[in-house]
N, C-alpha and C positions, 0 to 999 in steps of 0.2 A: 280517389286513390288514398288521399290520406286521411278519410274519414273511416278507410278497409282497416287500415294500419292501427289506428289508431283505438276502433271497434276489437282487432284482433289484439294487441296489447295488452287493452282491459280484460277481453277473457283468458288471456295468459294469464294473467295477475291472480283473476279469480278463479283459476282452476288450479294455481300452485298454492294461493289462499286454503281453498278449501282444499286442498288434499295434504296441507300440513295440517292444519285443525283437523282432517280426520285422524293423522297418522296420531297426534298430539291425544284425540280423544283416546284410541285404540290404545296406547301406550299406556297412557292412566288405567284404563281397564285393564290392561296387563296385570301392572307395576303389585298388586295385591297377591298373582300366581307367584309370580318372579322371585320378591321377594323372602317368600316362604312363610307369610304372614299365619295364615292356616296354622302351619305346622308351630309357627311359637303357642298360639291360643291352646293348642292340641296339649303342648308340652309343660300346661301352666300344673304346677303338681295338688294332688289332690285336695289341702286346706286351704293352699292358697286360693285355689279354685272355689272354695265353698264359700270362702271370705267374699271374695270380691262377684259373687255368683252373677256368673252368665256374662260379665262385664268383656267384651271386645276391645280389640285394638281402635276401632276408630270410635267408642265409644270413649274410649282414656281420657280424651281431651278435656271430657268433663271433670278436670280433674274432684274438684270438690263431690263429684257424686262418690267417686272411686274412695277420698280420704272419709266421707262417711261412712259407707260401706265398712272402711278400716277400722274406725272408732265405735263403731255399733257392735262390733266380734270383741272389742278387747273391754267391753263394757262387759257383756255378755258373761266372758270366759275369767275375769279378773278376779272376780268372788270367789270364787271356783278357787282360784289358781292361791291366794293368799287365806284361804281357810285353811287349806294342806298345808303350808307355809308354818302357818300360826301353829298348829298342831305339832309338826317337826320339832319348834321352836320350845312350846311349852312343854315337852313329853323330855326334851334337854334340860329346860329350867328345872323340872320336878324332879330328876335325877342329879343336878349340883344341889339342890337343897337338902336331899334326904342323904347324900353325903356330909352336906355339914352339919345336919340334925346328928350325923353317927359322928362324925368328929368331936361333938359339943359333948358326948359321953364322956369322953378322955377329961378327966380335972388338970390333969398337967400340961393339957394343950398339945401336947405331942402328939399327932393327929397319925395312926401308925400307915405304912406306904401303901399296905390294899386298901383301904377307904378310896384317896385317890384313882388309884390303879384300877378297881372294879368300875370307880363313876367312869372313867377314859373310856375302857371296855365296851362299856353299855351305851355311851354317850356312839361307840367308833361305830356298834352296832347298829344301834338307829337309825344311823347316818348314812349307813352303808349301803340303803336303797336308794338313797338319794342320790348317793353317788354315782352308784351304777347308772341311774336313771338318766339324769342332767348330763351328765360328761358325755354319755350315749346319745341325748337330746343335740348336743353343740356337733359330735361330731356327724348324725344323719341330715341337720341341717346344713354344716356346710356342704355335704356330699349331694343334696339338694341344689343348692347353689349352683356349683358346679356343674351339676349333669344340665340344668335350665340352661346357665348359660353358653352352654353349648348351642342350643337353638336360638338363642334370642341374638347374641350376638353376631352369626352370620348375616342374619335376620335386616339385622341392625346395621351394620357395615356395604351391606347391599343397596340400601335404603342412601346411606350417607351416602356412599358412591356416588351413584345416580342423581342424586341432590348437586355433585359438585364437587363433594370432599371426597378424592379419586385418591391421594395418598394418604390423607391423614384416617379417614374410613379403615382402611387396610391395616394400615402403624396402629391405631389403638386396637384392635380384632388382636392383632397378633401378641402384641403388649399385655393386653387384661387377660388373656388363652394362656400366656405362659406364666405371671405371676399367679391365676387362680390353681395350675397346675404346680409351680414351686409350694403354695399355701397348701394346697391338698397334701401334698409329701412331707413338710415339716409340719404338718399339724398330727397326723398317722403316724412319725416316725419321730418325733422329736418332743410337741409341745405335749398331746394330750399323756404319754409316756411317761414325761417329765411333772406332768400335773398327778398323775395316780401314784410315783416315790414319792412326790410334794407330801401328798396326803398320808402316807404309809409312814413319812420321815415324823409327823406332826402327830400322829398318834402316838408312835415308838415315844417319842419326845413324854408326850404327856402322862405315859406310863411307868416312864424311867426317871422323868423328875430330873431337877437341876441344868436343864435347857443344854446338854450337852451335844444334839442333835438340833440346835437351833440354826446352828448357822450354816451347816448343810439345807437345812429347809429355805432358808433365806436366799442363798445362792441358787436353788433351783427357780423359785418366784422370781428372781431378776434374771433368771437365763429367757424363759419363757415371755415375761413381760418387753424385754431387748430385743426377743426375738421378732414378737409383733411389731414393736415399735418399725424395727427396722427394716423391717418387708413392707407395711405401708407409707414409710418415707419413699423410700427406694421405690417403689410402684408411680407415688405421687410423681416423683421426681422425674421419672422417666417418661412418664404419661403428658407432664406439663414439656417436656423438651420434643416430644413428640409431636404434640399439636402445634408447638411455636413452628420449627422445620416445615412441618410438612402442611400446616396451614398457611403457610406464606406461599409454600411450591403452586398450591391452588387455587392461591385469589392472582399470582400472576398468571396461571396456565388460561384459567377461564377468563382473561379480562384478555389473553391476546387471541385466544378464539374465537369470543364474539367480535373483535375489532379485525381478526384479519376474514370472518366470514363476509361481515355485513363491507367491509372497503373491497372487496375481490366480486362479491356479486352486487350489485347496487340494486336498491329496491328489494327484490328476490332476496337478495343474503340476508337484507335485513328482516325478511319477511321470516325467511326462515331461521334467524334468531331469536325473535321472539315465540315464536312457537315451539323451539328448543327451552327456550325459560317455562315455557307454560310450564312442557312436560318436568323438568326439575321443579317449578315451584310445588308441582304434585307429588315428586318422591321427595319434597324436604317437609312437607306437610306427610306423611305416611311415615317419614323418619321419625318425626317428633309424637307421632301416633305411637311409634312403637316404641321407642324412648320412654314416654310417660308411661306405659302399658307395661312396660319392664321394670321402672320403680315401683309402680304398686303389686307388682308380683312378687317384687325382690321383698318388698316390706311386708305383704301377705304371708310369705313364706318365715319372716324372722320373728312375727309377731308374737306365736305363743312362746317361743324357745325364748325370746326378750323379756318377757311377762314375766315367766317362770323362772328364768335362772336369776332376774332382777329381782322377784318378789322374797327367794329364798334368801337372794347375797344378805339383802336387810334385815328380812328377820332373823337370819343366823349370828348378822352382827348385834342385832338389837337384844337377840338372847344371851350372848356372849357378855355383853353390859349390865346384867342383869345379872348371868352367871357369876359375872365379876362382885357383885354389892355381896352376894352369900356365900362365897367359896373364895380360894387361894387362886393365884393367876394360871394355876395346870389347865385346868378344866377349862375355865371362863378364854384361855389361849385356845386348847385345841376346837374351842365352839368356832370360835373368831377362825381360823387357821379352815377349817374347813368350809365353812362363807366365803373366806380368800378365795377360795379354789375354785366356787362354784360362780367366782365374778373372775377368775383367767378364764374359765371355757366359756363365760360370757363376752369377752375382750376378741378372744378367738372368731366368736360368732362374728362379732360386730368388724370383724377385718373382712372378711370376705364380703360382706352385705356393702363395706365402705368402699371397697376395691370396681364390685359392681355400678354403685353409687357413680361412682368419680367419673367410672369408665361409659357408661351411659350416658351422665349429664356432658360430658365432654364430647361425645357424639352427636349428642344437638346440637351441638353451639360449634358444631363443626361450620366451615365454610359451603358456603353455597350459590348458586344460581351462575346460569351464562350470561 
């Protein structure tokens, strides 16, 4: 009799064994539909995609393959990107000097107000592709941004869940959704607005001489710069008080539901605890897949608008330095002044790419496991 018992036991054991190791396997097979893993890969946008060519989510991991991959496009593309740069820069230079080759005519030194006036002109014209270009460059990539992380971060937050981080998953989804949503709206309605009078003020300025439109251009630069500043504090801030809260709610919720499963069923409960952790240490391994697979998309996507709008900021300042050694501070200012401009809608870029950043890596390092 108690050898029946005892016989029957053991195969209790091992059929609630193995039918949680199925459920455990089944699960992990799931957790890749579930999550919507597909649809972020799907959603990776087209250069990013060319960059990191073919690279998957559970391929991420490698990261060092993925940051090659990164560095081999910006070898690539970099020549490219700072020949046009140079050319901008020099076709500037050669129009402050051939004004002050026509100033040097004047013996009295009285250098008359079109000499200046025409170089500003020519100098605004030049410039003016550039502008449209780049400023149009900063705001399709944040809109890029944007629309990705719409997929990645559901993506992402589903992953954390099921990993463990049941509130804090949720708080940062809804957190980085609404700040990238504030950013979308003062960047279209406020910053990049306020960067194109910036530029319009700095030309006026350099045409008109005697910096009477300086300090209207100055107070725009510090509206726009404040403004950044203070959207990704304020992001920061609330993203860290986030995870403090709601990562605390989670390492107690999960540490009193593995102790009240495995004390209420004894043996079994513990059985079926641990086969509960499998299954999370599977979506917190598949979080952190998509996690890494999210920063090199996010950096995929920022890479050439980084390249370009950083290649242009310096050599426009570097020609401005230059403009300065041959010409009067008009010119050699509005060189520099429009460089300024083309490093805020760089600043801009780099807000959203850091909001992403933050909001991702803080999803890894979410809390985990039963």
């Amino acid at each position: 009799m108690k050898k029946s018992l005892l016989t029957m036991s053991i195969c209790l054991l091992m059929g609630v064994l193995m039918a949680t190791a199925t459920m455990a396997a089944d699960v992990a097979g799931e957790q890749r539909d579930s999550f919507g893993v597909d649809r972020v890969e799907s959603a990776l946008p087209g250069e990013a995609a060319e960059i990191l060519d073919g690279l998957g989510v559970e391929d991420s991991l490698d990261v060092d393959s993925g940051l090659q991959k990164l560095l081999s496009y910006a070898r690539e593309k970099l020549g490219g990107i700072i020949r046009r740069a140079v050319k901008s820069g020099a076709l500037m230079v050669t129009v402050v000097l051939l004004c002050s080759m026509a100033g040097s005519v004047y013996d009295s030194g009285a250098v008359p107000n079109f000499v200046p006036l025409g170089g500003a002109l020519a100098i605004s014209a030049m410039a003016a592709g550039d502008i449209s270009s780049f400023i149009g460059m900063g705001k399709e990539t944040l809109q890029t941004l944007s629309d990705f992380s719409k997929m990645l971060l559901p993506s992402l937050c589903a992953a954390a869940t099921a990993s463990g981080a049941i509130t804090a998953g949720a708080a940062k989804y809804a957190a980085t959704a609404l700040f990238m949503d504030i950013l979308m709206t003062a960047a279209t309605n406020i910053v990049l607005p306020v960067i194109y009078c910036y530029i319009a003020t700095v030309i006026a300025n350099a045409a008109v001489g005697g910096n009477s439109l300086a300090g209207a251009a100055n107070l725009m630069k510090w509206l726009c710069t404040s403004l950044m500043t203070v959207l990704v504090i304020a992001f920061t801030a609330y993203l860290s008080l986030t995870e403090i809260i709601s990562g605390s709610t989670d390492v107690v919720s999960t540490r009193i539901a593995k102790t009240t499963l495995s004390t209420t069923l004894p043996v079994v409960g513990s059985i079926i605890s641990d086969a509960a952790s499998t299954v999370v240490a599977g979506a917190s391994i598949l979080r952190n897949a998509i996690g890494v697979f999210g920063l090199l998309a996010v950096a995929g996507v920022c890479l050439t608008p980084f390249l370009t709008l950083g290649a242009q900021y310096l050599i426009y300042k570097a020609a401005a330095g230059m403009a300065g050694a041959l010409s009067d501070s008009r010119l050699s200012g509005l060189i520099s002044s429009i460089g300024g401009a083309f490093g805020m809608v760089l600043s801009l870029t780099g807000v959203g790419a850091l909001m992403l950043f933050f909001s991702i890596i803080s999803s890894i390092r979410a809390v985990s496991g039963l």
